[in-house]
N, C-alpha and C positions, 0 to 999 in steps of 0.2 A: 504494500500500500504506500503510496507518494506521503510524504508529510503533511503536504496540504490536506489530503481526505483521511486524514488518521483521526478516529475520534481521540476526544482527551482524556477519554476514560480509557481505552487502547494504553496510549500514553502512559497516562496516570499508572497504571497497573503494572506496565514494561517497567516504571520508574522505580516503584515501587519492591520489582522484584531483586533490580538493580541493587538500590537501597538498601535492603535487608541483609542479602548475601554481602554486601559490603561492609557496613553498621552491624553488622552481627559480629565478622574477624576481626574489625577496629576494636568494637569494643570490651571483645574478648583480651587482645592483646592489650588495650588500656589499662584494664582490670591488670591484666600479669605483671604488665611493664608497674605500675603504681606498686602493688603489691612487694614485688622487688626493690620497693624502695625508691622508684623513678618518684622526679614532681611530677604532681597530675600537670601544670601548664605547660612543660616541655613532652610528657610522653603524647599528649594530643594533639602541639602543635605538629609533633615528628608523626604521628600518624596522620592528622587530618591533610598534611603534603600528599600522604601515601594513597589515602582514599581518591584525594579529588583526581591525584591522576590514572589511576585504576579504573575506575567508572568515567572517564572523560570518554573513551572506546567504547565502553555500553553504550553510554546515553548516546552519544553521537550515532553511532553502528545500529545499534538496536531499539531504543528506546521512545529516539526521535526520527530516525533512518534520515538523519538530515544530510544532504547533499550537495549544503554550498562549502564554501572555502572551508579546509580545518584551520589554517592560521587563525584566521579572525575570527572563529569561532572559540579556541582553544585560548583564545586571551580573553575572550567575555565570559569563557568558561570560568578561567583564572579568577577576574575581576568579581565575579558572583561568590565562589566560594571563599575568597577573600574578605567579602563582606560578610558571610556566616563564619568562619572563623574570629572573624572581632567581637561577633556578637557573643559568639561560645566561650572567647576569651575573658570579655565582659560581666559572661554571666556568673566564669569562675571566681573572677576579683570582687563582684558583690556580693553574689550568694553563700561562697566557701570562704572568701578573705572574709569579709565583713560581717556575712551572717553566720558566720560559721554552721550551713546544710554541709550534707553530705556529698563529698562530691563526686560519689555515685550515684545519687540519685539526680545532682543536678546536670552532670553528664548526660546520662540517660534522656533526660525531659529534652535537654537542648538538642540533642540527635533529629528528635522529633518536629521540632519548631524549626529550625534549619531546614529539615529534609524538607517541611512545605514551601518553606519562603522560596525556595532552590527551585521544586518543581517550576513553579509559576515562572521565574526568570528564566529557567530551561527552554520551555514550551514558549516565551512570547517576545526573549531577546538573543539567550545566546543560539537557541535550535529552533530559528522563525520558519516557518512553513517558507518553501520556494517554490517558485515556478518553474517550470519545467524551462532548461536553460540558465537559468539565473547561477551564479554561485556566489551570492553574499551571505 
């Protein structure tokens, strides 16, 4: 199916499977790496590197079957997850620095809140429907 006639629930669902199998080993290894003694802000920032470029070939390949440029795709990709790593970042310095939660569970939640803001810039900036021809 073209990108342009892919429903978003299609989508949605590819993304999601994407997401899981990936957020599942992340967060496996996050657990281990903390566990061992790593800080949780560097073992996540050293994973979240690992995720986004892992599932950048999904989503692009599979998820979105998007067919314009990878450069400039792969840098809006960047740019996206860049903004959900500040935010995860963010959430560690208030919720485990300051409010002292846990931050396994605040890990956890923010996987989830990320993963949607991400769909949505997936599906409507960095993996925009194209025309047949097009490759932006």
């Amino acid at each position: 199916m073209k990108p342009a006639t892919m429903p978003a629930r299609q989508q949605f669902l590819r993304y999601v499977l994407v997401g899981l199998g990936s957020n599942a080993v992340v967060y496996l290894v996050y657990l281990l790496l903390t566990r061992w003694g790593w800080n949780p802000k560097v073992a996540m920032s050293l994973l979240y590197l690992v995720g986004v470029l892992q599932t950048f070939v999904f989503n692009k390949r599979w998820s979105f079957r998007f067919n314009g440029a990878a450069t400039p795709a792969l840098l809006r990709y960047v740019t996206a997850y860049a903004v959900g790593y500040l935010i995860q970042l963010f959430a560690l310095l208030l919720l485990v620095d300051q409010m002292r939660l846990p931050h396994q569970w605040v890990m956890g939640v923010m996987i989830v809140i990320v993963a949607a803001m991400l769909f949505f810039a997936q599906r409507y900036w960095v993996f925009p429907p194209t025309t047949s021809g097009s490759t932006a």
